[in-house]
C-alpha positions in Angstrom: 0.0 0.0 0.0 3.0 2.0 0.7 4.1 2.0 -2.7 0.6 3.3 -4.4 -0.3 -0.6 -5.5 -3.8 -2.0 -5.3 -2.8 -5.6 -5.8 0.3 -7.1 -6.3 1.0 -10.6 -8.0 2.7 -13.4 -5.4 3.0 -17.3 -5.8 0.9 -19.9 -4.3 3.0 -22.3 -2.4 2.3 -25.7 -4.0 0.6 -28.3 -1.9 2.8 -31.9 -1.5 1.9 -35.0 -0.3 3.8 -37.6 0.6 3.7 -41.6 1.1 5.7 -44.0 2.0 4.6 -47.8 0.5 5.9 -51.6 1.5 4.8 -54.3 4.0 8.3 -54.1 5.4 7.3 -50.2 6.9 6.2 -49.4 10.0 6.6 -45.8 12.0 8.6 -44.6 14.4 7.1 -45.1 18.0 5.7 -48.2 17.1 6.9 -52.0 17.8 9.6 -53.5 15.5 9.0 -57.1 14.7 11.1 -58.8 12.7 10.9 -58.5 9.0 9.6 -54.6 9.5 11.8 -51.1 9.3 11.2 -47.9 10.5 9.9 -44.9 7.4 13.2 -43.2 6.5 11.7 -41.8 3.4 8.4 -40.2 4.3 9.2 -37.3 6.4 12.6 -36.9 5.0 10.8 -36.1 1.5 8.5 -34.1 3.0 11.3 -32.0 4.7 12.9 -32.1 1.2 9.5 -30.4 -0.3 9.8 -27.8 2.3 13.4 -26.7 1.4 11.8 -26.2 -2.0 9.4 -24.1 -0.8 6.2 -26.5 -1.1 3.4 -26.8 1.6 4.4 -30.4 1.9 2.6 -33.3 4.7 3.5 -36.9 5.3 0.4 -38.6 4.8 1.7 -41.8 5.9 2.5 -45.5 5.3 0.7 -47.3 2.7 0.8 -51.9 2.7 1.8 -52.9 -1.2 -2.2 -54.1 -1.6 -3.6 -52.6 -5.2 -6.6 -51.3 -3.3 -5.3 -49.6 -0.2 -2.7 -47.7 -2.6 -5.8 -46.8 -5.0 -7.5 -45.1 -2.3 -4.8 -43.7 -0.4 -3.8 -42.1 -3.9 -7.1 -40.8 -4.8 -8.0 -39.5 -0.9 -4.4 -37.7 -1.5 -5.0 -35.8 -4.8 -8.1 -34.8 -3.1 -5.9 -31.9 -1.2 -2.3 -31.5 -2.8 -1.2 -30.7 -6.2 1.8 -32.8 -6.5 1.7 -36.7 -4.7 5.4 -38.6 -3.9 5.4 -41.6 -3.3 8.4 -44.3 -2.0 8.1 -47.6 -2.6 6.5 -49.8 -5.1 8.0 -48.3 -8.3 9.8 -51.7 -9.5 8.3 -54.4 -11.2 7.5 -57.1 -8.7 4.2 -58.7 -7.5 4.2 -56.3 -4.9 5.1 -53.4 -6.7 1.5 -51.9 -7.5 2.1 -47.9 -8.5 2.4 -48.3 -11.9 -0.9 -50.5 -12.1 -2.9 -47.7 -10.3 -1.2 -44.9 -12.2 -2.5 -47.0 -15.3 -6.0 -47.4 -14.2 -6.8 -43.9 -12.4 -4.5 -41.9 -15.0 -1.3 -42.0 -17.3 2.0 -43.0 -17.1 4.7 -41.2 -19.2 7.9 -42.4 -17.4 8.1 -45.9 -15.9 12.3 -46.4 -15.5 14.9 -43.9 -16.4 18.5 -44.6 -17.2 20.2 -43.4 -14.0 22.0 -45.1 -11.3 20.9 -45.3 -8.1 17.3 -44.7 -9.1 16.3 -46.8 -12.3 12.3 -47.6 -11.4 11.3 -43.7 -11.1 7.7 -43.5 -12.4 6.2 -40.0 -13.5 2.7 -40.0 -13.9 -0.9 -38.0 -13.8 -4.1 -38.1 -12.7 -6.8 -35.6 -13.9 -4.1 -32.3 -13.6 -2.5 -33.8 -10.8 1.5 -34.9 -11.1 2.0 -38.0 -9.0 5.9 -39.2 -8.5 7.2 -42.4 -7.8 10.7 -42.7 -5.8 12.3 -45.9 -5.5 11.9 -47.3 -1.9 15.7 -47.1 -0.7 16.5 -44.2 0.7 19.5 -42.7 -1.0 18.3 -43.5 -4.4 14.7 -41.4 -3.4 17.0 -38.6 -2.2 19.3 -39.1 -5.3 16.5 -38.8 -7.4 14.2 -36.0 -5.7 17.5 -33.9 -5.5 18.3 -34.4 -8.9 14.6 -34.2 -11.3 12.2 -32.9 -8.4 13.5 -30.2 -6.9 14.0 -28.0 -9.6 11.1 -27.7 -10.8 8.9 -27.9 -7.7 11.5 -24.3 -6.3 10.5 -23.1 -9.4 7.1 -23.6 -9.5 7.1 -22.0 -6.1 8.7 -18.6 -7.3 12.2 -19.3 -6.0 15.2 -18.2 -7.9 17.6 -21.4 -6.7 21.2 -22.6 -8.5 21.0 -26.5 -7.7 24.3 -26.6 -9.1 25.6 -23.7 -7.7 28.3 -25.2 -5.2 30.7 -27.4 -7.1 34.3 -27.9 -6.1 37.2 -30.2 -8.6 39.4 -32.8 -7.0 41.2 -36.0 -7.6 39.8 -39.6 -7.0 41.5 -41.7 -4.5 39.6 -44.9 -5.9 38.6 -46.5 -8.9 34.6 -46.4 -9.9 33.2 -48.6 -12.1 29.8 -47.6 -14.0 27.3 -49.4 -15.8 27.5 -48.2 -19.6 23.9 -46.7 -20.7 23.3 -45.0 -17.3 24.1 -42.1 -15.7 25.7 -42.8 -12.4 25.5 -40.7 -9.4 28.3 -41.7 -6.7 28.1 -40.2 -3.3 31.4 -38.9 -2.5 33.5 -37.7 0.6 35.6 -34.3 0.2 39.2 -33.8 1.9 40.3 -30.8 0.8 41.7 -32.1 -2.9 40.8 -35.8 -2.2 37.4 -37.2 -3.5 36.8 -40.2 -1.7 34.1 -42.4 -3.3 31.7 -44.1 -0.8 30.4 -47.4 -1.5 27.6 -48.9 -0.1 23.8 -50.0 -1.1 21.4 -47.6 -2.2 19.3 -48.8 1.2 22.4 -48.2 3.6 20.5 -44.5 4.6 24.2 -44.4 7.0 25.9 -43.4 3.5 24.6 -40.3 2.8 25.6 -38.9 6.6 29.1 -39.4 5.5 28.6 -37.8 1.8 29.5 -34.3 1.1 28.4 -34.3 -2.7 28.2 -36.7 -5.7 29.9 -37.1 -8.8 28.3 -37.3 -12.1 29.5 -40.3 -14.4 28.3 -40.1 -18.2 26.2 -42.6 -19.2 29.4 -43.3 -22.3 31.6 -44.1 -19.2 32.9 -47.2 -17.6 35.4 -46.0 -15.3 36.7 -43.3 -13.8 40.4 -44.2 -12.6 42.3 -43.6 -9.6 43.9 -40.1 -9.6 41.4 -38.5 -11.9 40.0 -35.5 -11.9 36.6 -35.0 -11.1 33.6 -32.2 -10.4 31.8 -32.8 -7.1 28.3 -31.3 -7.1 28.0 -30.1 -3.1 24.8 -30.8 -1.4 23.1 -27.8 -0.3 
């Protein structure tokens, strides 16, 4: 009003919604039988969203049974514009997204040629963009880092460099790459050394010791010992 405007034009946070999907997930507080493990995934994506600048909410664990992920999906896009979900994304009996994606909407991407993170599906229902991360947690923060949250900052009016922070260095170790996909290695930084970490896409302990990750072209097979490399920082 100071400045002699009537109206002035702002951005509407987007709404997020987030499940977690598997009959191996159960929540923190609650009793750990054997077989079960505790969400990792949910509220870290959630807190993900946020960063971006979403209105993101957990909306909780979902059993790998075709109707209870039908409903949950459709009681979901009910309040949020964009719907992440963990979990259920490959192509076993229990692996049911892709199935309700096909039935409720339309699925455009089902697998993408990147490493950690291969069963990504992208999909939509009415106007509504529904995600599927893979269930282990690095490759769902891998993946959300990599293709979700530059679009989701932007669509939330925020002027953000994903790339901004990278630093060079020299590997202390030899990686070795699947040819055809693009690799994304978590890495350690001491000072000039890039120390390459390797453990399972599920071993959630890996990416507390990870200061950034190192892009390796899909037309790569190895990146030796002493080579130069780019690290792209995590924010």
């Amino acid at each position: 009003m100071s400045q002699g405007f009537k109206t002035i034009e702002v951005y509407k946070k987007p709404t997020v919604g987030v499940i977690s999907s598997g009959n191996e997930i159960t929540m923190q507080g609650e009793d750990l039988p054997f077989g079960k493990i505790y969400d990792v995934n949910g509220n870290m994506i959630k807190n993900d969203a946020v960063s971006c600048g979403a209105d993101a909410r957990f909306l909780g664990v979902v059993r790998d049974n075709y109707g209870q992920v039908k409903e949950k999906i459709q009681r979901a896009l009910e309040d949020v514009d964009v719907l992440l979900c963990s979990g259920g994304t490959s192509a076993g009996l229990g692996d049911v997204i892709k199935h309700v994606l096909d039935e409720l909407g339309e699925v455009h991407i089902h697998g993408i040629s990147v490493q950690p993170g291969k069963p990504t599906i992208v999909g939509v229902i009415g106007e509504k963009l529904v995600i599927g991360l893979p269930g282990n947690p690095v490759s769902a923060l891998m993946i959300f880092n990599a293709f979700v949250a530059p679009p989701l900052t932007k669509v939330a009016g925020i002027e953000k460099d994903f790339e901004q922070k990278v630093v060079r260095g020299v590997m202390t170790r030899r990686i070795h790459s699947p040819v055809g996909r693009m690799q994304y290695q978590l890495v350690k930084v001491d000072g000039s050394d890039i120390h390459p970490i390797f453990k399972d896409s599920g071993a959630i302990f890996s990416l507390s010791s990870a200061d950034g990750y190192v892009k390796v072209e899909k037309s790569v097979e190895l990146l030796d010992e002493g080579e130069e490399v780019e690290v792209y920082l995590f924010n």
